[in-house]
N, C-alpha and C positions, 0 to 999 in steps of 0.2 A: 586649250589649257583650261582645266576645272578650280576657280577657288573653294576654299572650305571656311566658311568665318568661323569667329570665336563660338556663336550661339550654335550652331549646328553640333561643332564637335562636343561641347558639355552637354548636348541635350542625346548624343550618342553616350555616351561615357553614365549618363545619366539610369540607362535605356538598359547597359551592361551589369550594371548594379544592382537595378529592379529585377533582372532576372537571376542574379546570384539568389539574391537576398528569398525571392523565391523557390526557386533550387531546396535552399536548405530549409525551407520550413519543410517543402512536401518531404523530404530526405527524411527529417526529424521526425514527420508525422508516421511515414511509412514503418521508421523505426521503433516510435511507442506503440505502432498498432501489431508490430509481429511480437515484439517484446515480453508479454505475459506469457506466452506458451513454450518462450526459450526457456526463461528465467526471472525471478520476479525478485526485485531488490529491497527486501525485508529484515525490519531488527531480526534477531535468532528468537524473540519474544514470538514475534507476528509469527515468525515462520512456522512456530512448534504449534502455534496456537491455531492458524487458520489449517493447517495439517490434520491434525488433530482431526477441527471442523468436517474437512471435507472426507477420513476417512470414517466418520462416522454415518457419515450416508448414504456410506457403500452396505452389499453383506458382509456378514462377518470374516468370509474368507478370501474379500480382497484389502482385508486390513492388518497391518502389522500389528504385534502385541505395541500400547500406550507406550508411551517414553516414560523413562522410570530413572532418579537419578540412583546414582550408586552409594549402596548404604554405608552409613558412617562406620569407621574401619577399615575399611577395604579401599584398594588404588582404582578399583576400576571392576567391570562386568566381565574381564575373560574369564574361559574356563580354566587358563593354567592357573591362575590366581587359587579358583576353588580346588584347584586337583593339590595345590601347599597342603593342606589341613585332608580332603579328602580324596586319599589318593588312590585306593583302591576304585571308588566310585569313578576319577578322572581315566585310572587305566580303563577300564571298562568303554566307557562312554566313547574312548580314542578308535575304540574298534568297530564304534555302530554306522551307522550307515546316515542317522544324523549327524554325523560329525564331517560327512562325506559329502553330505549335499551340496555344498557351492562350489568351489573351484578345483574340488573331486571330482565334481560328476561332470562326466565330460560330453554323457548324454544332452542333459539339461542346460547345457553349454550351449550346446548348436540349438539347443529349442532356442534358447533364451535369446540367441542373435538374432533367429528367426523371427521372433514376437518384436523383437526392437524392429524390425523392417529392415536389418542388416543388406539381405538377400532380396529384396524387394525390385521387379524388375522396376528401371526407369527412375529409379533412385527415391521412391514416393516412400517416404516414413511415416507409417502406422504403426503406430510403438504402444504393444498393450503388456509389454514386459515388467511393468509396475505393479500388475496383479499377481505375476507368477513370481517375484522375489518375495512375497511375504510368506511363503511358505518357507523358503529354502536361506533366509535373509532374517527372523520375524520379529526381531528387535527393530524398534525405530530408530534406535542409537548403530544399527549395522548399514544402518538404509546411507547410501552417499548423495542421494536426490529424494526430498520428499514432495508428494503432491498434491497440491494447495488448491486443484481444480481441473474441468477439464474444459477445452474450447468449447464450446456450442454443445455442451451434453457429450461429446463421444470420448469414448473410454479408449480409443486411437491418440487421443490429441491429447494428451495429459500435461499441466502445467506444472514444470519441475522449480523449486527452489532448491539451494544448498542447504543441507542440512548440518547445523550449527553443532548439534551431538555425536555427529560420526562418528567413530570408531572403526578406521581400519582393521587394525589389528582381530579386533573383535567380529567384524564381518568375517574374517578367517576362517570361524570357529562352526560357522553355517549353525544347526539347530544346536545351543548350547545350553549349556545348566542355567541359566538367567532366564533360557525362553520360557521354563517352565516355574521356577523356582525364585524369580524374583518380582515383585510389584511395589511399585511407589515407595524405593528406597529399603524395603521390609525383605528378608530373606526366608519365605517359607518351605519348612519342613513336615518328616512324618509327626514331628512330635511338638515341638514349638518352646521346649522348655529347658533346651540347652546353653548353657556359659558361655554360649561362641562370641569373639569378638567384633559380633555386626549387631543390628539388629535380626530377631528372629519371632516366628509365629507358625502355628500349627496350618497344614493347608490342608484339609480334609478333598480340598478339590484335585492336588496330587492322583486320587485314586479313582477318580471319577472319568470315563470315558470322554465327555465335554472337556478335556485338557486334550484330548487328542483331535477327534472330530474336526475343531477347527481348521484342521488341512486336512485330514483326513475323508474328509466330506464335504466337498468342495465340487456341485453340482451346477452347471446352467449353459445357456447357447445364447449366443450374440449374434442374430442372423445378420446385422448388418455389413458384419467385420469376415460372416463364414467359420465363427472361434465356437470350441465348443471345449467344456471341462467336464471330464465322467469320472472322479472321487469319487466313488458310493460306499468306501468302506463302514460308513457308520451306520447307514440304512441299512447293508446287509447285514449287518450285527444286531439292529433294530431287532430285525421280519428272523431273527434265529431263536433258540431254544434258549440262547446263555444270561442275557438280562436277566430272566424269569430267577434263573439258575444264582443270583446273582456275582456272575460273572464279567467280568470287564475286561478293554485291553490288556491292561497290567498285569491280568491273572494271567496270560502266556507270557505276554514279550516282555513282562519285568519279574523273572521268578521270584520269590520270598530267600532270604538270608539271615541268618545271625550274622551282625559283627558289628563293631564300631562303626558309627559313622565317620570319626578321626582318628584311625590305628594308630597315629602318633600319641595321645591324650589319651590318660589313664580312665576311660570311662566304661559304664558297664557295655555291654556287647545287648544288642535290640534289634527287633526285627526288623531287618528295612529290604530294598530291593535291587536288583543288580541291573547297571544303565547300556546294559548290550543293544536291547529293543531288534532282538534277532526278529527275521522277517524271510523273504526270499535265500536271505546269506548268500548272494550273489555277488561277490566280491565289485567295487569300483573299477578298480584298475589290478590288471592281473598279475602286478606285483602284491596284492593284497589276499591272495589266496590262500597264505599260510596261515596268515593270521584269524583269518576270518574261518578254514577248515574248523575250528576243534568244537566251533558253538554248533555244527550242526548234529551234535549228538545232544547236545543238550537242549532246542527245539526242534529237531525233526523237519520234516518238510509239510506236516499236517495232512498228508496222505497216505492213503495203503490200498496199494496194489497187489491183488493176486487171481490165482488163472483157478476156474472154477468147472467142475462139468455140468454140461449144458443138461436138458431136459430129457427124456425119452421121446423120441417122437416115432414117423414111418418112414420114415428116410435111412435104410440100412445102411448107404452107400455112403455116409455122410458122420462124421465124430465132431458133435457140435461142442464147442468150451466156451466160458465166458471169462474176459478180460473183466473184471470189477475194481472199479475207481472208485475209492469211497473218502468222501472227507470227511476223515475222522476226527481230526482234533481242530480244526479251522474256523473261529470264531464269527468266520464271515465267507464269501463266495470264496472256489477256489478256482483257479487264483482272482484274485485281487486289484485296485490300483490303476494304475496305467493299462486304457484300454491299447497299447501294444502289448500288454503284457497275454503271455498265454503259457500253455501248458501242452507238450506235443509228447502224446502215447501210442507205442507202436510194439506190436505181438507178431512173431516169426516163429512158423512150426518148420521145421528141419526134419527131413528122416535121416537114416543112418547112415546116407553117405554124403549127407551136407545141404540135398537139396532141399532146398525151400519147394513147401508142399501145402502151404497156408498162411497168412497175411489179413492184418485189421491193423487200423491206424486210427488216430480220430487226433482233434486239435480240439483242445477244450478254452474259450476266451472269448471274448464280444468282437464282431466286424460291424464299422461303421461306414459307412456311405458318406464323403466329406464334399461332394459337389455332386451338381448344384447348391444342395441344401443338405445339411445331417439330418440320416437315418440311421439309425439302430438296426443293422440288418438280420441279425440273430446272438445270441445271444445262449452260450450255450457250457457256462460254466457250474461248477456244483457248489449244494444248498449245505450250509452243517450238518453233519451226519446223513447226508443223504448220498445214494451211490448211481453210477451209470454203469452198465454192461456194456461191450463190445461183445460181438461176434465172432469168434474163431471157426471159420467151418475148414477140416480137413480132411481129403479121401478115405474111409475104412477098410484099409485092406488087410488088417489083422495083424499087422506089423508095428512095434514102440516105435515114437517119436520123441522129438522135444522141442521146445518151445519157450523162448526168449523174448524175455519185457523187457523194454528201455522205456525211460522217460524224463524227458526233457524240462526243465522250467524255464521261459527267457524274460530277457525285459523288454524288448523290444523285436521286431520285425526286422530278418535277413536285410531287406530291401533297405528304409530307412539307417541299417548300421553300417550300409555299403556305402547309401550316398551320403553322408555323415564322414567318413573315411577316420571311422571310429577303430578300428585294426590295431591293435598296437596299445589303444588308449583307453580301453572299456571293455567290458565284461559282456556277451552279448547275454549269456543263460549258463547254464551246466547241467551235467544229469544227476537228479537224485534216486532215481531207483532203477537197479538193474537186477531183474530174476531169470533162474534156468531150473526148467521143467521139465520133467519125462511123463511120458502120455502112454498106456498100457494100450491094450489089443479093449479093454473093457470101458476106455475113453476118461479113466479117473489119472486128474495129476496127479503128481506128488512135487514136491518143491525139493530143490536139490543144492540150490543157494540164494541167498539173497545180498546184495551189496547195497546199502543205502545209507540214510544221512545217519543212520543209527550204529552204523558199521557191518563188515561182514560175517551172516551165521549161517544157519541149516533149519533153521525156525521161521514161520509168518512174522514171528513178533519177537519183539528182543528182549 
């Protein structure tokens, strides 16, 4: 039989406490040391302020536009608010493809899960998704997390706060009329000298390429993370003929207008510009094709294709032509953008009873090498007004043929729209040019129809 005296069991008892008591300090500690990279527990002062801080010494394009309150007058930054008073401009802008960017594009969607670490084998979150919403987000008041920092330098580990200015509603609106048109409470326009009931000011920067560029030109690689971002549209705009010329985005994808800026308000009618910002006109979602159909006459697809004969040579046996892709009105490479983006051209000579008798293809867009390490493996799209030939070689046997172009624009790669199980919910490409050709015994086309984004004639040009 074992006794237990008094002193024993207090100094047990004693023994069970020292170790709670410790328990919870490390518990506590464990907790303030993961603590800052969940969320950091700041006035909405601090928040906006050290945000602020930390996106300022980033580059420019992994920063949302500054936080801006909303000018007196007005309830708030949507666009529907500004489509009351400007409404011609709001229907427009409903149809652009900025308007599209966030919970439209369903592309960007699965990036975006991607970049959070959604899909990450082993469950390890690497979340560099906080770079890639300021494009498609670029309001600080749209952001629902802002970041105040990152763990140990890496642009993976980003330290989220909540964001005191959020704006659901407003994040809706993905690129909206405030991304470009509002700063520090001031509503800038073409002209700055209108009765409107907010504050107002001339923005001369409205028309300046550098309102675009900021996403638009969004270039760099992160070897540590494997991430690489290829924007070049504003350097190929740079390195082209149209600055010189002085031309800018705006001079395509915002054409010129007469009319009110408020068709409701008796005021004079002035030149201003239309908020389509047509581009690929690849519809989002392919409920969206009708609407988006009728602007492609009115920007085109910036190419022209047509079938050309080839040279005299010593090859009698042989009717050489040339497929000529020229980018005629494209401000910048063609195509453009997301390096999935491409451009697929394909020439089919047929004789008279159907069959295929000659064949040229080519895919015009940049291939990158994504492991081990990004490489640019070629790179093979077209310069402003500059053109590529293809080859057509077909047997000469003194008999007419003809000869059929298609050509394709997409946004992305078969592959990736398959494992995306994008089907149903996004736009993969469309064709904008489709020609038919007859070919003489003396190897000279002639064009017999063209059907493009210009509509269907009998002419090269419309």
């Amino acid at each position: 039989m074992t006794s237990t005296s008094p002193n024993n069991a207090s100094g047990r008892r004693m023994l069970r406490i020292a170790a709670a008591a410790l328990g919870f300090v490390l518990a506590t500690a464990a907790v303030l040391w993961l603590w800052p990279a969940r969320e950091a527990k700041l006035s909405d002062e601090q928040v906006l302020a050290k945000a602020a801080a930390f996106y300022e010494t980033r580059p420019y394009y992994e920063q949302p536009h500054a936080y801006t309150a909303v000018p007196a007058g007005l309830p708030d930054l949507r666009a529907e608010t500004c489509g009351a008073c400007h409404t011609e401009i709001y229907e427009e802008w409903k149809l652009s493809t900025h308007r599209r960017a966030w919970l439209d594009d369903a592309q960007f969607q699965e990036e975006l899960a991607k970049s959070r670490g959604d899909h990450a084998p082993g469950g390890e979150q690497n979340d560099v998704s906080w770079m890639c919403v300021n494009c498609h987000t670029p309001l600080v008041n749209q952001l629902e997390k802002l970041v105040i920092g990152l763990t140990d330098g890496d642009i993976s580990k980003p330290i989220y706060a909540d964001n005191p200015s959020f704006d659901p509603v407003l994040q809706l609106d993905a690129i909206t009329c405030a991304t470009c048109h509002v700063k520090d409470g001031i509503v800038y326009g073409p002209f700055g000298d209108t009765d409107a009931p907010h504050p107002v000011a001339k923005g001369d920067f409205l028309l300046s390429e550098e309102n675009c560029v900021r996403c638009h030109q969004a270039e760099a690689i992160f070897p540590d993370q494997n991430l690489g971002c290829f924007f070049t549209t504003g350097e190929e705009w740079k390195a082209g003929p149209y600055p010189a010329e002085g031309q800018t985005c705006q001079s395509c994808h915002m054409p010129e207008v007469t009319r009110r800026l408020a068709p409701a308000f008796e005021r004079p009618e002035r030149v201003t510009r239309r908020h389509w910002f047509g581009g690929s006109l690849i519809p989002k979602h392919p409920d969206w094709e009708e609407e988006i159909a009728p602007l492609r006459a009115i920007f085109g697809s910036g190419a022209e294709i047509e079938l050309l004969a080839g040279s005299d040579d010593e090859d009698d046996t042989k009717i050489k032509l040339h497929v000529r892709i020229r980018n005629a009105n494209a401000g910048h490479l063609f195509p453009t953008g997301d390096p999935e983006r491409h451009v697929d051209v394909e020439a089919t000579a047929r004789n008279a009873d159907g069959d295929t008798i000659g064949q040229v293809s080519e895919r015009f867009g940049s291939v990158y090498a994504w492991w081990p390490k990004i490489v640019l493996e070629r790179d093979n799209r077209i310069a402003p007004r500059e053109h590529v030939d293809l080859e057509l070689s077909v047997p000469a046997d003194g008999e007419p043929f003809s000869v059929e172009i298609v050509a394709h624009k997409y946004r992305m790669h078969l592959e990736a729209f398959e494992h995306h199980a994008l089907e149903g919910r996004y736009v993969r490409g469309r064709v904008f040019h489709r020609s038919r050709w007859t070919v003489g015994s003396d190897g000279k086309p002639l064009l017999e129809r063209v059907d493009d984004d210009h509509g269907v004639r009998r002419t090269q040009h419309p």
